[in-house]
C-alpha positions as CSV (number, residue, x, y, z in Angstrom):
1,X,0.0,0.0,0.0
2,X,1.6,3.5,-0.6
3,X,1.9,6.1,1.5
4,X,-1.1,8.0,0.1
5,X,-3.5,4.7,0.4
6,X,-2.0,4.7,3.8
7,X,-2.8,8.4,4.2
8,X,-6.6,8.1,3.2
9,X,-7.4,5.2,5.1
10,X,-5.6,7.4,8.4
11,X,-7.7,10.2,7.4
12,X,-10.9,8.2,7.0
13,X,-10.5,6.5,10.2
14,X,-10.4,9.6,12.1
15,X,-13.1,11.5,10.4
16,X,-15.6,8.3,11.5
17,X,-14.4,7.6,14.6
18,X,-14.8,11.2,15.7
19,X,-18.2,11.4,14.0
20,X,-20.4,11.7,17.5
21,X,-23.9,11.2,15.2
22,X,-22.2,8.0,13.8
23,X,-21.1,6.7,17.1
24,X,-25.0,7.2,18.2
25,X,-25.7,5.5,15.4
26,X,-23.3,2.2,15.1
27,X,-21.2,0.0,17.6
28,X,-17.3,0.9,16.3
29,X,-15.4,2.0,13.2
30,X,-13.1,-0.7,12.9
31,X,-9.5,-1.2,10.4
32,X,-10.7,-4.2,8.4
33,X,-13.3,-6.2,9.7
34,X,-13.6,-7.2,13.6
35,X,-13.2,-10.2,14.9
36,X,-15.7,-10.0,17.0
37,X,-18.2,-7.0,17.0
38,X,-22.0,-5.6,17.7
39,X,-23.7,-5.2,14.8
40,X,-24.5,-2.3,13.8
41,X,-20.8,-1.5,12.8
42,X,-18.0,0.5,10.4
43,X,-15.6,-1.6,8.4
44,X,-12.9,0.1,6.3
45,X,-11.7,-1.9,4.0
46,X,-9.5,-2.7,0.9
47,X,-7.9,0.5,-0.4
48,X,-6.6,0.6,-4.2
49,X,-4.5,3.5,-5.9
50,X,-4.2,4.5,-9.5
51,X,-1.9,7.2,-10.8
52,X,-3.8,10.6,-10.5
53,X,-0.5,12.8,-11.3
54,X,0.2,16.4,-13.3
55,X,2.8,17.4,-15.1
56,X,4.7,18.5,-11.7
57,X,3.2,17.1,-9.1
58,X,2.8,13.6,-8.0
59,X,-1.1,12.9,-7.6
60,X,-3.4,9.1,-6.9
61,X,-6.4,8.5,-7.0
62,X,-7.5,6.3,-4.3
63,X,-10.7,3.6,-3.9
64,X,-11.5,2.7,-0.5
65,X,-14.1,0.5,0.5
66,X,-16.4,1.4,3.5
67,X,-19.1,-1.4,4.5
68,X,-21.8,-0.8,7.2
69,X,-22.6,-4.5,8.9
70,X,-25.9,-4.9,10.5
71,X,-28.1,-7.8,11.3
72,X,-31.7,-8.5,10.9
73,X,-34.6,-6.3,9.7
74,X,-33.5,-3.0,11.2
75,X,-31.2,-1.9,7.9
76,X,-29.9,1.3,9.8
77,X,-30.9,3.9,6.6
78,X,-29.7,6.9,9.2
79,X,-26.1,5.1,9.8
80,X,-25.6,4.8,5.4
81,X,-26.4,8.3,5.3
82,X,-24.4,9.7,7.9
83,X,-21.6,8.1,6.3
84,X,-22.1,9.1,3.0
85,X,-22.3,12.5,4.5
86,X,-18.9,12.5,6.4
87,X,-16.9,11.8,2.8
88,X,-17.0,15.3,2.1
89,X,-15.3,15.5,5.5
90,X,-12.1,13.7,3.9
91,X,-10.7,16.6,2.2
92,X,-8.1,18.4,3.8
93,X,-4.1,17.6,4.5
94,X,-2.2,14.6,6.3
95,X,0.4,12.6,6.4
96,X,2.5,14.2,2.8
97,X,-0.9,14.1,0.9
98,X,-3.7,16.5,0.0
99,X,-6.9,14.9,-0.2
100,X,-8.5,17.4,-2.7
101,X,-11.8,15.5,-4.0
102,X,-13.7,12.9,-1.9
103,X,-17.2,11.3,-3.2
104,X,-19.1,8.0,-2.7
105,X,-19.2,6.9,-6.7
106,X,-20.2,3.5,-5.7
107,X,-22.9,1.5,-3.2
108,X,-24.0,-1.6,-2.6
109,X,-26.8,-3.2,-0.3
110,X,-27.1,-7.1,0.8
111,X,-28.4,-9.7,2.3
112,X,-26.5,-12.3,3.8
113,X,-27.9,-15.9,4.4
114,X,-27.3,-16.0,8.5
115,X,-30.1,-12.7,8.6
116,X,-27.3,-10.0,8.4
117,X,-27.0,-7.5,5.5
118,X,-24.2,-5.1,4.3
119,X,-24.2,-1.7,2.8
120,X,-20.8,-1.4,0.7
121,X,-20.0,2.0,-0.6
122,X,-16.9,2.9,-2.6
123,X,-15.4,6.8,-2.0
124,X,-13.0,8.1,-4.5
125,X,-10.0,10.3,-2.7
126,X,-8.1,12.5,-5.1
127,X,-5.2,13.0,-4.0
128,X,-1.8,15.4,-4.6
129,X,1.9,14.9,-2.8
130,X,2.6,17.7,-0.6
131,X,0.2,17.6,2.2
132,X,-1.2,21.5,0.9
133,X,-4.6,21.3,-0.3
134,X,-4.9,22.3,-3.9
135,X,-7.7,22.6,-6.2
């Protein structure tokens, strides 16, 4: 993973975990997916990085995966949408990278065979080298 994957996933970690709506909302934000946890919960997941360069300045562009976990018929709508709503939230400077666009571009909903049900949304990060937000 490079250090700009590494840097979103940081970044989106921190901006859920101090969400105090989401933590109303859902059990844990967790790195990956718990080995044990209460549903409802946050997973972050797999991260994957494309070149998203200019002409003088080292850029990626960065897919990471965030799944909400629940369990029976209660599908926690108000969690999904917080979350979707915290992505703009991404934006901003950390760890050598700028993270100058964030947006879900992808969900998901399903149901699992043991009663529990994920919602899997996809945010694009677009990021620059430099840690000073541009654009």
């Amino acid at each position: 993973m490079s250090s700009a994957e590494q840097a979103v996933r940081a970044r989106t970690l921190a901006v859920l975990k101090a969400d105090a709506a989401l933590a109303e909302l859902v059990h844990g934000v967790f790195d990956g997916v718990p080995p044990r946890a209460s549903t409802p919960y946050v997973s972050v997941g797999t991260a994957e990085g494309s070149d998203w360069g200019t002409k003088d300045r080292a850029g990626r562009e960065v897919r990471l995966s965030l799944t909400l976990h629940g369990q029976g018929a209660g599908v926690e709508d108000g969690a999904a949408g917080r979350i979707e709503g915290l992505v703009s939230g991404l934006r901003g400077a950390g760890e050598g990278w700028a993270i100058v666009g964030a947006r879900v571009v992808r969900t998901r909903f399903a149901f699992a065979r043991e009663g529990g049900w994920r919602h899997e949304m996809v945010v694009r990060c677009r990021c620059l080298a430099g840690g000073a937000e541009d654009g």
